[in-house]
Every structure is written in structure tokens, then in C-alpha cells.
C-alpha angles and dihedrals in degrees: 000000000000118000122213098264095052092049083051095049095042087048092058100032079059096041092050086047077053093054100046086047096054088045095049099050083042090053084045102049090050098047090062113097097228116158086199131053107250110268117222104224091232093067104038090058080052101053093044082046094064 
């Protein structure tokens, strides 16, 4: 069984895995040089639909 201490450790180690992960794909995406922002393909089908 976990005791109190060790959730607590293993929630932040993960959050902070969280963390690295979100700042890495941000440094990646704006690294990309894209002229237009990325379309998702649902809402492209809803706007040729109107």
C-alpha cells in the first residue's frame, strides 16, 4: 500500500513529467515555420458546408 508522502511524491514527480511534456511540444510547434495556423479537418468540412 501507498502511504500519504509517496502519492504525493509520485503526483508531483508526474505532474512535473506533465509539465516538461506541454513545454517541449509548445517549443516545437513554434519553432515550425507555418504561415497558417493548423486546421482541424472537423471544422473545415462545417464551414464548406454553410
Amino acid at each position: 500500500m501507498i502511504n500519504n508522502s509517496e502519492r504525493i511524491r509520485i503526483r508531483r514527480q508526474m505532474q512535473r513529467r506533465i509539465r516538461d511534456v506541454v513545454a517541449e511540444r509548445r517549443r516545437t510547434r513554434l519553432l515550425e515555420d507555418s504561415p497558417e495556423p493548423p486546421v482541424d479537418p472537423g471544422t473545415e468540412s462545417r464551414l464548406t458546408a454553410v
